[in-house]
C-alpha positions as CSV (number, residue, x, y, z in Angstrom):
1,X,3.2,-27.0,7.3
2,X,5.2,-24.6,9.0
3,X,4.2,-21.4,10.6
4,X,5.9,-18.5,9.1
5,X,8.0,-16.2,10.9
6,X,6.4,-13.1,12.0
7,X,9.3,-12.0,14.4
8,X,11.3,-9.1,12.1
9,X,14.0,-9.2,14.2
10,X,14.7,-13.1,12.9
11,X,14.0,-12.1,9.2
12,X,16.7,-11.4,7.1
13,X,17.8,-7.5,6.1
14,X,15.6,-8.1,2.6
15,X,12.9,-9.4,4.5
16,X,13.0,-6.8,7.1
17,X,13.1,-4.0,3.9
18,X,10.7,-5.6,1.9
19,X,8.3,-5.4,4.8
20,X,8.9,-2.0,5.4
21,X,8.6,-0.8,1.9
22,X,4.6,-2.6,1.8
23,X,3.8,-1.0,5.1
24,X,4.7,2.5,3.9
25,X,2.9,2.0,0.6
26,X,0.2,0.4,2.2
27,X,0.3,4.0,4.5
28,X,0.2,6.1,1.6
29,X,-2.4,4.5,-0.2
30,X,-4.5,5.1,2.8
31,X,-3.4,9.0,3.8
32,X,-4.0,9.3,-0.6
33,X,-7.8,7.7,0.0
34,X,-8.6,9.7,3.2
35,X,-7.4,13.1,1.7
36,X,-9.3,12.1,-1.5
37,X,-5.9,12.9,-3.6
38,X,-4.9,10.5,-6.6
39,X,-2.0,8.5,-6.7
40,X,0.6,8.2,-9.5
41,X,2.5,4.9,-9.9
42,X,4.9,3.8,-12.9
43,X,2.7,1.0,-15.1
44,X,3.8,-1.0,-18.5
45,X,6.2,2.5,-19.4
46,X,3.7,5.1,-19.0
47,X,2.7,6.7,-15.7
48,X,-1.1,5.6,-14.2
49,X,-3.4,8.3,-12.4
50,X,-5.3,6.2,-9.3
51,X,-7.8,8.3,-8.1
52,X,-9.0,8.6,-4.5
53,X,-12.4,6.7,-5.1
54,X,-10.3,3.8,-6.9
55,X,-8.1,3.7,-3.8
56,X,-11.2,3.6,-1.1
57,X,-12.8,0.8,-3.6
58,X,-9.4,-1.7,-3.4
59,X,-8.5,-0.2,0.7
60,X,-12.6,-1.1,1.6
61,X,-13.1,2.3,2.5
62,X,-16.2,3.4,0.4
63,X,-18.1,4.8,3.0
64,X,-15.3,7.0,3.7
65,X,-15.7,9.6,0.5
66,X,-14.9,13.0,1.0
């Protein structure tokens, strides 16, 4: 098995981008939990309220309410 690569500077443009796009989500998740705000996403055609207290459950951040 081969080890993947974890240089971004290697990775392709899409690579690079799709890497990007998870940090910053995985960013706003977190600034969403800490400030105890919801977060809307797009979900089967309707739009999905994730409230603070779902984001701290997935993020492992429970002891972190507001």
């Amino acid at each position: 098995m081969t080890k993947p690569n974890t240089n971004p500077v290697e990775l392709s443009l899409q690579e690079r981008a799709d890497m990007a796009m998870k940090t910053a989500i995985e960013k706003l998740k977190i600034d969403h939990a800490r400030r105890g705000l919801p977060l809307y996403i797009w979900q089967d055609g309707k739009v999905v309220e994730i409230s603070a207290a779902q984001l701290r459950a997935e993020l492992g951040m429970e002891d972190e309410a507001r």
